[in-house]
Each structure stands twice: as C-alpha cells, then as structure tokens.
C-alpha positions as CSV (number, residue, x, y, z in Angstrom):
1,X,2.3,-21.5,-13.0
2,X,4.6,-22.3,-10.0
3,X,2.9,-23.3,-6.5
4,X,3.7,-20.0,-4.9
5,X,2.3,-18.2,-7.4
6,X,-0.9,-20.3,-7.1
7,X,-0.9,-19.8,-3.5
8,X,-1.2,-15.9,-3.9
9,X,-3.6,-15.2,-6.1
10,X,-6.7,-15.9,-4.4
11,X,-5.4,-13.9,-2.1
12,X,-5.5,-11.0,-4.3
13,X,-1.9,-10.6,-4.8
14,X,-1.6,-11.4,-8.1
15,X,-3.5,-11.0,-11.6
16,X,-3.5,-13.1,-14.7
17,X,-2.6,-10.9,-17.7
18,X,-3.3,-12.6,-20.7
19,X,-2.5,-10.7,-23.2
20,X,1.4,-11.0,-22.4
21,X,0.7,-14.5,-23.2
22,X,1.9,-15.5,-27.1
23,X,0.4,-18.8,-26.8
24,X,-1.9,-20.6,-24.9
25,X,0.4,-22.1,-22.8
26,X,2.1,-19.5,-21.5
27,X,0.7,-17.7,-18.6
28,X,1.7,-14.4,-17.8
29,X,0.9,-12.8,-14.1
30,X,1.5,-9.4,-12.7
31,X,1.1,-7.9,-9.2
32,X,-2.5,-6.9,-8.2
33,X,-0.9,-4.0,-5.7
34,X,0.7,-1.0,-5.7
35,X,2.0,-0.4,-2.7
36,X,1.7,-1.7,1.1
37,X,0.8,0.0,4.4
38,X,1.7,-1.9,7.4
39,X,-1.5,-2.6,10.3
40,X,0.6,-4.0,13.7
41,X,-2.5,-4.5,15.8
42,X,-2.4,-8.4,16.5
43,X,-2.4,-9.7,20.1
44,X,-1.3,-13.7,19.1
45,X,2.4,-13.6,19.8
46,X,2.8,-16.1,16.9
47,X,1.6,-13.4,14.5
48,X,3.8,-10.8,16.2
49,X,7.0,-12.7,15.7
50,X,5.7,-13.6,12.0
51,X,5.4,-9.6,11.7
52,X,8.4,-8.6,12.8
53,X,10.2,-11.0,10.7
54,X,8.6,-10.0,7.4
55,X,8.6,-6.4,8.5
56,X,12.7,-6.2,9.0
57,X,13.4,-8.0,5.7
58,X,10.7,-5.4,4.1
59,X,13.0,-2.2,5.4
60,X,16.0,-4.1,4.7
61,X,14.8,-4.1,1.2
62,X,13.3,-0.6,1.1
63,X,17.2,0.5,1.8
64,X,18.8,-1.9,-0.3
65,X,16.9,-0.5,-3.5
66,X,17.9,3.4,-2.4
67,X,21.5,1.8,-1.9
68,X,20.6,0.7,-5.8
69,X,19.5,3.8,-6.8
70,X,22.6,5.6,-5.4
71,X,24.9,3.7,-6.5
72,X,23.9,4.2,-9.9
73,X,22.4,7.6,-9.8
74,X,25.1,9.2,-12.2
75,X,24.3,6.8,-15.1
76,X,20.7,8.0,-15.4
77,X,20.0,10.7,-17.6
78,X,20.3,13.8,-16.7
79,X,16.5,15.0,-16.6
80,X,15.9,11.7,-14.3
81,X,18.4,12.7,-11.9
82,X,16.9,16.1,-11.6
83,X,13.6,14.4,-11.1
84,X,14.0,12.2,-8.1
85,X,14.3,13.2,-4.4
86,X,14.5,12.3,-1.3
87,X,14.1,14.2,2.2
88,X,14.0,13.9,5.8
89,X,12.4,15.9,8.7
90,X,12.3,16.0,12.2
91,X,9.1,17.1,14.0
92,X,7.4,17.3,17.0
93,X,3.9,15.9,17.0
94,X,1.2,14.2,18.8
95,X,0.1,10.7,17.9
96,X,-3.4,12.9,16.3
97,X,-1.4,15.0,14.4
98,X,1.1,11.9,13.0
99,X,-2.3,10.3,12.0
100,X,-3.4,13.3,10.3
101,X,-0.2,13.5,8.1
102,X,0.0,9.8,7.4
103,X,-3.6,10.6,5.8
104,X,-2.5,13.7,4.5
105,X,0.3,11.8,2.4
106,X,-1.7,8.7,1.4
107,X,-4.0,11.5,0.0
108,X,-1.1,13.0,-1.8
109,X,-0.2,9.9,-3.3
110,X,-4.1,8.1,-4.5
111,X,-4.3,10.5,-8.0
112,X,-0.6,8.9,-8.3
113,X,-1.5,5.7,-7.6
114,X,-5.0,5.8,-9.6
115,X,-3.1,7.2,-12.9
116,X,-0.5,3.6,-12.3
117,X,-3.4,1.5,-12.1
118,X,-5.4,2.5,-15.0
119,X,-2.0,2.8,-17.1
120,X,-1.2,-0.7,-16.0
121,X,-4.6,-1.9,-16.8
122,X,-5.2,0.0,-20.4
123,X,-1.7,-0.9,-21.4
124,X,-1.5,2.6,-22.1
125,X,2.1,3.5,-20.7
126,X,4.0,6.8,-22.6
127,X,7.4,5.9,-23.3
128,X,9.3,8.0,-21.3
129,X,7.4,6.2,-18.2
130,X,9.7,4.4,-15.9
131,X,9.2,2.4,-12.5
132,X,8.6,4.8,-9.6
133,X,9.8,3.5,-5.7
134,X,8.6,5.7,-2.9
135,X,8.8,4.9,0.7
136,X,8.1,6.8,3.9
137,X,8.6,6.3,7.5
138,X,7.1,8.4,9.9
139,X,7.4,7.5,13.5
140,X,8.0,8.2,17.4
141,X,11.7,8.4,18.2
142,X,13.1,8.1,21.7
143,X,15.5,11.7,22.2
C-alpha cells in the first residue's frame, strides 16, 4: 500500500476490502465516504488559506465531471439520459430558512445514501447499478 494511502486510513478515509484481494499480497482499499459537506468555521488564518485551496480545486472538480458528463451525455443509453437531471433556482431566503433546506436536502438524500453503503458493504450491487454524482450549492449571492 502506497504512503498516502497509509496516511488516510486512520483517518477514516479509507477501508481495507479484502475480498477484492486474489492473493495475499495484494491489498485492495476503497473509500470509507460517501459524500462531503464543507464546515468553514476556523479562525487560524493558516487553516483558512489551506481551506480555500482545497475548496477551489473541489468545485473545479465538481464542474469538470458535469463538463464530463455533458460531453458524453448522447452516448449513454437512452433510459440513462432520461434518468439524470439537473436544475437551478433562484430564491430569496433568510440564513434560518437556507439552514432549514440544507437539512431538508441532506434528509432527502440519507435513505439514498444508506441503500449505497449497505450495497457497497454486502457486495450486493444489481447490474443495471451505475455510479451516481450529485452536487449542490446553495448560497448568498450579492444582486
């Protein structure tokens, strides 16, 4: 197992998944999350720069996979490209009410997120299952 790879698991990032592993040298990992939600609350200057860094690169790669997907949107079947979605809204709420939906969406999302996790860890995935990317923004904007 590589260094980095080292470093993140007792860190909870990662999980050993032995059972990808055909012999016993081989070492198979996987990620141990689903998903990340951002908390900006740190006073140290140092770990506001370090936050802002990783946090540009993160949306630069939330667009660069919906730049993927668009780009090669016609050559998924047809009952795929009827599936997947994407919106935007513009509303007018108070910093309360942008809390409440942020819950109210997380809440959407746990059954979704619980079903992944126990498919992941029974190995019990049906065929036609296929990688799902959602991101969301929601956010004060300046008129």
């Amino acid at each position: 197992m590589s260094y980095h790879l080292r470093q993140m698991q007792p860190h909870g990032l990662i999980e050993d998944v032995p059972e990808l592993a055909r012999d016993s040298r081989e070492r198979w990992v996987r990620a141990a999350l689903s998903g990340w939600a951002l908390v900006r609350d740190s006073e140290a200057p140092e770990a506001r720069a370090a936050l802002q860094a990783w946090t540009s690169q993160w949306v630069i790669d939330q667009f660069e996979r919906l730049r993927d997907f668009e780009r090669t949107y016609m050559t998924l079947p047809e009952n795929w490209r009827h599936a997947s979605f994407g919106s935007s809204r513009h509303l007018r709420l108070t910093q309360d009410e942008l809390t409440q939906l942020a819950d109210q969406l997380n809440a959407v999302l746990k059954p979704w997120r619980e079903l992944t996790q126990a498919r992941v860890e029974s190995s019990e995935i049906p065929p036609d299952t296929r990688p799902i990317f959602i991101f969301y923004h929601a956010f004060p904007e300046e008129p």
